[in-house]
DRENSE-539898 format. One line per 2 residues: number of its first residue (from 1); for each residue x, y, z of N, C-alpha, C, O. Coordinates in Angstrom, 2 decimals. Layout:
! residues N
NUM) X Y Z X Y Z X Y Z X Y Z ~ ...
! end
This chain:
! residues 162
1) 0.84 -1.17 0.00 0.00 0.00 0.00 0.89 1.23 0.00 1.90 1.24 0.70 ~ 0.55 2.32 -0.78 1.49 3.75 -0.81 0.87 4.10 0.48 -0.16 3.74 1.03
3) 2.10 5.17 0.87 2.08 5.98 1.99 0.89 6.75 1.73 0.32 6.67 0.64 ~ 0.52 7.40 2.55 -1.00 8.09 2.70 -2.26 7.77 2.19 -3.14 8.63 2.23
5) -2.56 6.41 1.62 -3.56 6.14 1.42 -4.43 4.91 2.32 -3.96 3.88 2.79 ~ -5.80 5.38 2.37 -6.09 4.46 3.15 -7.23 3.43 2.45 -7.55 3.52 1.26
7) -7.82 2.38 3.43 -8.53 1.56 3.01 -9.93 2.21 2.45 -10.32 3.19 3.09 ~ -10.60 1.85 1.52 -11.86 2.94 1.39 -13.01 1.89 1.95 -14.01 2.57 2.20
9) -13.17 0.93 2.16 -14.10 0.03 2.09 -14.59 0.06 3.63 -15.49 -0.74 3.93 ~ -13.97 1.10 4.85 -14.27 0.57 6.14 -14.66 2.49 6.68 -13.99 3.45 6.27
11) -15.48 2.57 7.33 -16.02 4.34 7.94 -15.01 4.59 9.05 -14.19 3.72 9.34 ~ -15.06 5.79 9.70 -14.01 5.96 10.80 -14.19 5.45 11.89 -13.31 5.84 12.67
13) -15.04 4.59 12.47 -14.99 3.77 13.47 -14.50 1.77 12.92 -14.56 0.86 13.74 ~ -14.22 1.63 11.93 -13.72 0.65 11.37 -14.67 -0.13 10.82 -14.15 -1.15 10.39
15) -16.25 -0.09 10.57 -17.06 -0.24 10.22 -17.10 -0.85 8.69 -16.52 0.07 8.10 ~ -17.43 -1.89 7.61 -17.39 -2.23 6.37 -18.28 -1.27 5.93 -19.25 -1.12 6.67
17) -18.25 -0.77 5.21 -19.45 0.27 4.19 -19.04 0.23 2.70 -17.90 0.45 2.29 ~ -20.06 -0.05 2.00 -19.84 -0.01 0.30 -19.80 1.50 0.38 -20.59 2.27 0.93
19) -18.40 1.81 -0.48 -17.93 3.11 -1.34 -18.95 4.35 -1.70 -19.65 4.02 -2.66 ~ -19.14 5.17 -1.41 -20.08 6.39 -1.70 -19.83 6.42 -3.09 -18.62 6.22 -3.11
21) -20.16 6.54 -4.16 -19.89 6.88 -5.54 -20.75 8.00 -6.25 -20.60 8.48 -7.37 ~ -21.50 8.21 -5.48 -22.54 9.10 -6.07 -22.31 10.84 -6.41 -22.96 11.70 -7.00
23) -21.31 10.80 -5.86 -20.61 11.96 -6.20 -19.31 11.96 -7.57 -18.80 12.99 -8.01 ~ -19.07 10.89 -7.91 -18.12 10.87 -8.88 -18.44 11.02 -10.17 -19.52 10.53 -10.48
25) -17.83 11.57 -11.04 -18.03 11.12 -12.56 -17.80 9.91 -12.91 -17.00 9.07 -12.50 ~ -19.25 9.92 -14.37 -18.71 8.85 -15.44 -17.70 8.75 -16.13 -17.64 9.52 -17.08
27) -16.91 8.09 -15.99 -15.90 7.79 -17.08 -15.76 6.60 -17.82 -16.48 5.78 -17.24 ~ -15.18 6.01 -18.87 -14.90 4.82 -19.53 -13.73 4.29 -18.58 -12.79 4.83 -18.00
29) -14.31 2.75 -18.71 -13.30 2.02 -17.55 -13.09 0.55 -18.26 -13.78 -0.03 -19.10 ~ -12.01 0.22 -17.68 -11.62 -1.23 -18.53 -10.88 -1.83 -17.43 -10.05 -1.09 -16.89
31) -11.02 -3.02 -16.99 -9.65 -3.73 -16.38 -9.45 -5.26 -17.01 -10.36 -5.99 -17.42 ~ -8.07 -5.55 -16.97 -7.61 -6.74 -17.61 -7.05 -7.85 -16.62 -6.00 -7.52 -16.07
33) -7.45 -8.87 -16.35 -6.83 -9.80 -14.98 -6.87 -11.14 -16.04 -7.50 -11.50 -17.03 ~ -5.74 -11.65 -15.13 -5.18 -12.99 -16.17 -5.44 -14.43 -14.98 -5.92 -14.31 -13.86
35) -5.03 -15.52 -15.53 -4.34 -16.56 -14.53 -4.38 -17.69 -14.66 -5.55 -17.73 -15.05 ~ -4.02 -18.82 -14.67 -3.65 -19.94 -15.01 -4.05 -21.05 -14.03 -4.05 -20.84 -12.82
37) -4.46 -22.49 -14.68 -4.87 -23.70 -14.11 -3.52 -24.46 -14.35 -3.27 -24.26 -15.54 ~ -2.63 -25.17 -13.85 -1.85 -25.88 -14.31 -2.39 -27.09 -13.98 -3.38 -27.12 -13.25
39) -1.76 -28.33 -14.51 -2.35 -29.41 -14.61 -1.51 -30.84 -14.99 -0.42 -30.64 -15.52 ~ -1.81 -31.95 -14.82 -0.79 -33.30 -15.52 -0.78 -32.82 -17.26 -1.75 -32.25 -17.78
41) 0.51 -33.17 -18.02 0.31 -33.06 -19.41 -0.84 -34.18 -19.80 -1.34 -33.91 -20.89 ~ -1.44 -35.48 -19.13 -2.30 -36.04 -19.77 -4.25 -34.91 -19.50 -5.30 -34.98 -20.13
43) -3.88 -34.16 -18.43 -5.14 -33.37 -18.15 -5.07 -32.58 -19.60 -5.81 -33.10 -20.44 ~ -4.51 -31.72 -19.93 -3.99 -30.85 -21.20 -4.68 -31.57 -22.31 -5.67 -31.28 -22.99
45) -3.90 -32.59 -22.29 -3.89 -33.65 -23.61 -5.70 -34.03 -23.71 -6.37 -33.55 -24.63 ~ -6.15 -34.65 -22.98 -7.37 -34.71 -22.71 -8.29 -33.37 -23.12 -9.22 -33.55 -23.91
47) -8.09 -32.24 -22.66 -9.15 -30.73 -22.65 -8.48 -30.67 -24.39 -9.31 -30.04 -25.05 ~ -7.29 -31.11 -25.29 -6.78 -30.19 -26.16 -8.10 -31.39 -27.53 -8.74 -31.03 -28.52
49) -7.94 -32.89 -26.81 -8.64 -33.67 -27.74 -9.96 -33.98 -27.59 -10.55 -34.94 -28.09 ~ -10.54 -32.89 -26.66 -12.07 -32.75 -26.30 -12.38 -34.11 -25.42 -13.58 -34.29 -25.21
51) -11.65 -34.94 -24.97 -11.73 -36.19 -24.35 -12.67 -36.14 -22.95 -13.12 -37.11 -22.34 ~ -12.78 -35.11 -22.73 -13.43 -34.87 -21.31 -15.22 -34.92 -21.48 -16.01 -34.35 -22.23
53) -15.38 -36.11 -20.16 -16.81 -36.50 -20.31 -17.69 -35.19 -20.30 -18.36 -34.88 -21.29 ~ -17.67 -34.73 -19.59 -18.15 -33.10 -19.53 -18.62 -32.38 -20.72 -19.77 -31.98 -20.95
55) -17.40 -32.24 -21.56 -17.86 -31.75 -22.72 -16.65 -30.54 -23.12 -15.45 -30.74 -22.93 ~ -17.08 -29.58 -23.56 -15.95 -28.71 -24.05 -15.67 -27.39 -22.85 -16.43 -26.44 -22.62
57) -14.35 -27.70 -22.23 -13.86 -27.12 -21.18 -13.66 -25.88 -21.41 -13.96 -25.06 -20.54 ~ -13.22 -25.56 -22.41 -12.76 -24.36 -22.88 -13.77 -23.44 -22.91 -13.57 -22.34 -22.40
59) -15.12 -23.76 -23.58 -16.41 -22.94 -23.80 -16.95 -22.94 -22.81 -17.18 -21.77 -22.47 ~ -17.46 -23.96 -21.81 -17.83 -24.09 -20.84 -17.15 -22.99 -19.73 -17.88 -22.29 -19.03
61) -16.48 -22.95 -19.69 -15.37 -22.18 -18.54 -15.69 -21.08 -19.03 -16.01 -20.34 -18.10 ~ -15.78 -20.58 -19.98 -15.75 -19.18 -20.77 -16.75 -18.53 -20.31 -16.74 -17.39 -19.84
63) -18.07 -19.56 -20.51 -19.43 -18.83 -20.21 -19.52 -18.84 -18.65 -20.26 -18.19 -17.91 ~ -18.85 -19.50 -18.44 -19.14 -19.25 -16.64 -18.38 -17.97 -16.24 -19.03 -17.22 -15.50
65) -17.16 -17.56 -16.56 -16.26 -16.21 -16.43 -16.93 -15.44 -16.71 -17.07 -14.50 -15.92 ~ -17.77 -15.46 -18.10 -18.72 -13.86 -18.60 -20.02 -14.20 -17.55 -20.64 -13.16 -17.36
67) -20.62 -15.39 -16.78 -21.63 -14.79 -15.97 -21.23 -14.79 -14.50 -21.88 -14.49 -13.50 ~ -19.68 -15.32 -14.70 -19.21 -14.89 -12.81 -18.64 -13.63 -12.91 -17.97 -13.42 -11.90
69) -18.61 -12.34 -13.98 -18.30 -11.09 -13.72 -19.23 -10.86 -13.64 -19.45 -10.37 -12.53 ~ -20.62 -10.95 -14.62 -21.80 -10.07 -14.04 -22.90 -10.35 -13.20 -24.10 -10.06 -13.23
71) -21.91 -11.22 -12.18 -22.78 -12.05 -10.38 -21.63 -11.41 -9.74 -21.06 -12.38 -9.24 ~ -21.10 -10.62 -9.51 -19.85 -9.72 -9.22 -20.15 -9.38 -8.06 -19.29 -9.59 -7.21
73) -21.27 -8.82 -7.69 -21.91 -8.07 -6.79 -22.35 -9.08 -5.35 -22.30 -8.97 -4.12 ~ -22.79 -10.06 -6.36 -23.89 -11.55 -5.40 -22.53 -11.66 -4.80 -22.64 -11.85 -3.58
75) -21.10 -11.62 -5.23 -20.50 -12.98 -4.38 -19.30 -12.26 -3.44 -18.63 -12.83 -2.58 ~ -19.19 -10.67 -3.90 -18.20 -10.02 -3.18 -19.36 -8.71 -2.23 -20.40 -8.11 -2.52
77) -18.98 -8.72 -1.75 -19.86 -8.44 -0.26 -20.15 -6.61 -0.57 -21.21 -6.00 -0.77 ~ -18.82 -6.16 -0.50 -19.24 -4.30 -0.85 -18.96 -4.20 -2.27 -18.42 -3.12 -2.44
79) -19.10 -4.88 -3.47 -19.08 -4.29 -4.77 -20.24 -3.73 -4.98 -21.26 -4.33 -4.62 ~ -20.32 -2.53 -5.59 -21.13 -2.51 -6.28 -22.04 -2.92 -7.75 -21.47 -2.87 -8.84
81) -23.72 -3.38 -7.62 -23.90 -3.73 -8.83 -23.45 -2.84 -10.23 -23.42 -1.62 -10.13 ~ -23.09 -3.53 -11.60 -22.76 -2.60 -12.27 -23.53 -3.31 -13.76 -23.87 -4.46 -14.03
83) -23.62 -1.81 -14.64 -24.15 -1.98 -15.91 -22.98 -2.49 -16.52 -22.13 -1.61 -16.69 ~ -22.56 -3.95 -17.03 -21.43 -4.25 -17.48 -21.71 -3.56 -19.19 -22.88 -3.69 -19.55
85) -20.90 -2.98 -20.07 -21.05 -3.09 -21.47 -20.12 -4.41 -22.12 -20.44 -4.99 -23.15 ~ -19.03 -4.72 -21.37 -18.46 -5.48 -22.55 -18.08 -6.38 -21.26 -18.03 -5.97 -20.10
87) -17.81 -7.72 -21.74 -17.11 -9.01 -20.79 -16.52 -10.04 -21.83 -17.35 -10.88 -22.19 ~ -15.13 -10.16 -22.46 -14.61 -10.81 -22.57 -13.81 -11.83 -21.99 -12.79 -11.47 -21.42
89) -14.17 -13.49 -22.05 -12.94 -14.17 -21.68 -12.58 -15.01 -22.93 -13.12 -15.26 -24.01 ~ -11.08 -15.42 -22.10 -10.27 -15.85 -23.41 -9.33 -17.11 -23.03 -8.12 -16.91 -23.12
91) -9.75 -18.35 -22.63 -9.06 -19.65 -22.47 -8.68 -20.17 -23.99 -9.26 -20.23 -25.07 ~ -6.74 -20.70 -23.23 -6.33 -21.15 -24.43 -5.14 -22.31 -22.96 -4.94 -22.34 -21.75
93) -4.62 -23.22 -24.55 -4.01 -24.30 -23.25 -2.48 -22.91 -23.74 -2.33 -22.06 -24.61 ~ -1.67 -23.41 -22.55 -0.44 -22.73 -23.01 0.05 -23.59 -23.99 -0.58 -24.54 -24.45
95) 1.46 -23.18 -24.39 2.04 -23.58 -25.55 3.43 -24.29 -23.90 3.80 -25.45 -24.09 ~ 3.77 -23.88 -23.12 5.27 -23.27 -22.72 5.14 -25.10 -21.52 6.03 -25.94 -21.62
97) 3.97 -25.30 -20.58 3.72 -25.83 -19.81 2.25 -26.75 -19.60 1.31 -26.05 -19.97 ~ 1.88 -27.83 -19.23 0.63 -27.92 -19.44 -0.31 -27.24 -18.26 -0.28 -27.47 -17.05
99) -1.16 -26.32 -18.97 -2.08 -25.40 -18.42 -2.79 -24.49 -19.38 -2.51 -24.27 -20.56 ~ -3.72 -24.03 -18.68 -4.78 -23.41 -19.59 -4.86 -21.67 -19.08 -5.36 -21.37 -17.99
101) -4.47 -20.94 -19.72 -4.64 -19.71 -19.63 -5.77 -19.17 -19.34 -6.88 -19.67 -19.47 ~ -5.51 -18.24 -18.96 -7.28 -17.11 -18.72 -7.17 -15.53 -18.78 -6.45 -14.86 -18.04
103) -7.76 -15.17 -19.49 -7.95 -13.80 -19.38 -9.28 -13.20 -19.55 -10.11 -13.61 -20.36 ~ -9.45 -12.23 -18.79 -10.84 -11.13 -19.00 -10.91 -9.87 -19.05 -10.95 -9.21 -18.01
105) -10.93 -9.48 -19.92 -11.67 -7.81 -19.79 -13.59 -7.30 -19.58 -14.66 -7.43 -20.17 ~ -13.08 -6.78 -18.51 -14.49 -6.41 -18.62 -14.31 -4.32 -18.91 -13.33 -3.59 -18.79
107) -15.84 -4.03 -19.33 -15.99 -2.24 -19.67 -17.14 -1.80 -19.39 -18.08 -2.59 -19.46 ~ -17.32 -0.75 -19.09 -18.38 0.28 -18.96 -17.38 1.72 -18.87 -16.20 2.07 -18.84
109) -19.33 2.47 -18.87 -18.94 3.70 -18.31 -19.69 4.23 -17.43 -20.90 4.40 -17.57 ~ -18.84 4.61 -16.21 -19.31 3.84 -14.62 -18.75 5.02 -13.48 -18.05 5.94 -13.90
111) -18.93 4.98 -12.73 -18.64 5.65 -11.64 -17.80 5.08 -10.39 -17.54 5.49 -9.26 ~ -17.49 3.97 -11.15 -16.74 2.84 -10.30 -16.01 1.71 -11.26 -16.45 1.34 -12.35
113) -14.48 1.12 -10.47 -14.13 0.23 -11.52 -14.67 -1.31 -11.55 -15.37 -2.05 -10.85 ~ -13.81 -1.33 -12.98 -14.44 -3.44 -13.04 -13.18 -3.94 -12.98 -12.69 -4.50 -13.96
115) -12.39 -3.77 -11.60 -11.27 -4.24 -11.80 -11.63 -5.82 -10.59 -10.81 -6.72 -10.43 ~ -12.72 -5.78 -10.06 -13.15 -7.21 -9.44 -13.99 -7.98 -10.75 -13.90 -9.17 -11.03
117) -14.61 -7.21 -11.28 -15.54 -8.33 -12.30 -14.56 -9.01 -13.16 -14.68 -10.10 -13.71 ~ -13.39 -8.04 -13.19 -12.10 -8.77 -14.46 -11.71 -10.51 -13.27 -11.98 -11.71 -13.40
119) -11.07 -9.79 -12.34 -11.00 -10.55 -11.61 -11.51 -12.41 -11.63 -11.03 -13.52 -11.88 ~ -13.22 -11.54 -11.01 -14.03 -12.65 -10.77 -14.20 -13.54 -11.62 -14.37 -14.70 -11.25
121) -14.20 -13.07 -13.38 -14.30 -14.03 -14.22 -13.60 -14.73 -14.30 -13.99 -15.85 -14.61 ~ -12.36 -14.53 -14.10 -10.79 -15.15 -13.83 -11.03 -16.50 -13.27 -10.79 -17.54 -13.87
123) -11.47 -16.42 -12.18 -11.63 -16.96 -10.86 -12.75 -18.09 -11.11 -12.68 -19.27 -10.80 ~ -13.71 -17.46 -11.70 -14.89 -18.82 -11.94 -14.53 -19.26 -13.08 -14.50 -20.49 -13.09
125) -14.03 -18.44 -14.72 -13.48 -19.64 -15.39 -12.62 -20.73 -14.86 -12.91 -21.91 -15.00 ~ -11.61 -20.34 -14.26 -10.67 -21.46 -13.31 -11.53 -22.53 -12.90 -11.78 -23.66 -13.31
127) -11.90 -21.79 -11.92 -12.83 -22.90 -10.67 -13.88 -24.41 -12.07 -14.12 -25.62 -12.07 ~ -14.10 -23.31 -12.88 -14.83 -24.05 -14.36 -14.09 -25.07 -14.77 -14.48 -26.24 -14.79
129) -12.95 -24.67 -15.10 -11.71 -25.95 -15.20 -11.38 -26.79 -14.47 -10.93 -27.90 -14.75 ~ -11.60 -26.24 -13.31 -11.34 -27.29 -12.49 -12.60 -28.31 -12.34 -12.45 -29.51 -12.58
131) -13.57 -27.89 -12.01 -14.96 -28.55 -12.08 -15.04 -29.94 -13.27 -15.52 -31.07 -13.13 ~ -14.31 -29.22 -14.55 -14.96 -29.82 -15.79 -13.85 -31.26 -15.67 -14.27 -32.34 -16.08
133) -12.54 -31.16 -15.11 -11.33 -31.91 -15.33 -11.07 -32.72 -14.01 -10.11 -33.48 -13.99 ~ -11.85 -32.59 -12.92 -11.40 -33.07 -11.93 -11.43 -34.68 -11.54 -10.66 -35.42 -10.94
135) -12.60 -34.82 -12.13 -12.58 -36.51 -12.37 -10.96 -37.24 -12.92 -10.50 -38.33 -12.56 ~ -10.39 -36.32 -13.81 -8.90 -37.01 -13.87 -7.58 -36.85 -13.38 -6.55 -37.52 -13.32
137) -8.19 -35.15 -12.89 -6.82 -34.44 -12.17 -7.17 -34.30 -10.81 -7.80 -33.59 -11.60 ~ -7.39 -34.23 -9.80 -7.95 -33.24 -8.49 -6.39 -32.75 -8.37 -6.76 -31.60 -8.12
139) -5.23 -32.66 -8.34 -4.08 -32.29 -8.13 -3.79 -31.04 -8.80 -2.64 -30.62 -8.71 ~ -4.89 -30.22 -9.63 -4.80 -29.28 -10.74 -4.52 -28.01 -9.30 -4.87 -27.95 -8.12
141) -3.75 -27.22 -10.17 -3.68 -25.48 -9.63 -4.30 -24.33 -9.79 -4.08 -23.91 -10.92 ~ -4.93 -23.69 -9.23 -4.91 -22.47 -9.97 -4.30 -21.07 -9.39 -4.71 -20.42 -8.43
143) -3.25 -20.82 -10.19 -2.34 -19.92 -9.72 -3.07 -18.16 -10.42 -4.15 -17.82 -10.91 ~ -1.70 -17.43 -10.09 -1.50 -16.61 -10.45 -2.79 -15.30 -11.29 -2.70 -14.55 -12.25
145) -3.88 -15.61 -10.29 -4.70 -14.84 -10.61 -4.81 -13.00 -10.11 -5.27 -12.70 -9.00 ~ -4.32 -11.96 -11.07 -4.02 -11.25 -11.14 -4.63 -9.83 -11.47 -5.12 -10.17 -12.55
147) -4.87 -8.90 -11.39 -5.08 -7.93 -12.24 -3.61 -6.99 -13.00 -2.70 -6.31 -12.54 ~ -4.06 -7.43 -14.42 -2.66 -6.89 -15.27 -3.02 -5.27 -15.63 -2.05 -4.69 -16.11
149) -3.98 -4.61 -15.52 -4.36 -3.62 -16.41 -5.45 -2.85 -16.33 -6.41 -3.47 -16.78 ~ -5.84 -1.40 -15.84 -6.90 -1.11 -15.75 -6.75 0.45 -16.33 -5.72 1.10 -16.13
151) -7.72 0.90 -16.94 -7.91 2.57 -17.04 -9.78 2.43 -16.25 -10.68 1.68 -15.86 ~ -9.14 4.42 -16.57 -10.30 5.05 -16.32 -10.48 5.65 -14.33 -10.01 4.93 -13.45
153) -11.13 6.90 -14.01 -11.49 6.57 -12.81 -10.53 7.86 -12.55 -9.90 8.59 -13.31 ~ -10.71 7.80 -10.84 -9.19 9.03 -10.38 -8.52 8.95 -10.64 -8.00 9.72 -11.44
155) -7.81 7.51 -9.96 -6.57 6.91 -9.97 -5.84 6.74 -11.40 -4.64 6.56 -11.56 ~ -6.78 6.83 -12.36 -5.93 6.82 -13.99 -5.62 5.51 -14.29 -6.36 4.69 -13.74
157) -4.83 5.12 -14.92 -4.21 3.92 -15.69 -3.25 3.05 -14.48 -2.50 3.76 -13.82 ~ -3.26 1.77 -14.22 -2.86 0.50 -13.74 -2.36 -0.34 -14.94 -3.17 -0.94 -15.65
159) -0.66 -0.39 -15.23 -0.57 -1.61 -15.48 0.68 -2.41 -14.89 1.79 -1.87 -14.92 ~ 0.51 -3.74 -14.34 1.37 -4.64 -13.66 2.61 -4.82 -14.25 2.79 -4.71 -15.46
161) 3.68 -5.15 -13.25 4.84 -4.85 -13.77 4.93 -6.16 -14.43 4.23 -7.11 -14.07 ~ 5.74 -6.23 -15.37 5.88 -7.74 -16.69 6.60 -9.04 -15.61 6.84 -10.16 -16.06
! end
């Protein structure tokens, strides 16, 4: 945390309170969060040759990320609900290790960021992968769930160091 800033999410007696926003401007907002399932190369091998009883991991997971950003609100306690305009996710296996990538952008123009809905999709595509593959893996990971990237807002532009 930088020097002089404080938590916004708690009142001056230490109290949780969702964010006042009603005083802020609209602006265009975007955030980008990534993160990875790793897995056995036969789990990989399996999701790459559709082998999984389930069905198609990749799509499946996808649609759960675009409706676990816009349940954003239901599952994190002080977010606020938001008019999402755009929710992209984007599962691919890596090339480097066996594992399956993730990324999301979510957008509006808002009075508040979507740097949890980027997040959250993150988080339930994963959990999706894991769900869809576990019958062969339960030993699967899911790491490195992140936010890489955000505009818009006071604070201006966020992006994570490489």
């Amino acid at each position: 945390m930088s020097a002089g800033k404080a938590f916004t999410h708690f009142d001056a007696e230490g109290n949780a309170v969702m964010v006042d926003v009603s005083a802020k401007h609209e602006t265009a907002r975007s955030a980008t969060a990534a993160g990875r399932v790793l897995m056995a190369p036969e789990t990989a091998a399996l999701i790459r040759e559709g082998g999984l009883k389930k069905g198609d991991v990749l799509s499946v997971a996808q649609l759960a990320g675009i409706m676990g950003a816009k349940r954003t609100p239901d599952l994190i306690p002080l977010c606020h609900p938001l008019a999402l305009s755009s929710v992209k996710v984007e599962l691919r296996l890596a090339e480097d290790i066996p594992a399956v990538d993730i990324e999301a952008t979510c957008k509006l123009d808002g009075k508040t960021g979507v740097e949890m809905e980027a997040l959250t999709a993150v988080a339930v595509a994963a959990l999706t992968v894991y769900d869809m593959a576990k019958a062969v893996d339960k030993g699967m990971r899911l790491t490195d769930i992140r936010l890489l990237h955000k505009t818009g807002g006071k604070s201006g532009e966020y992006r994570a160091a490489p």
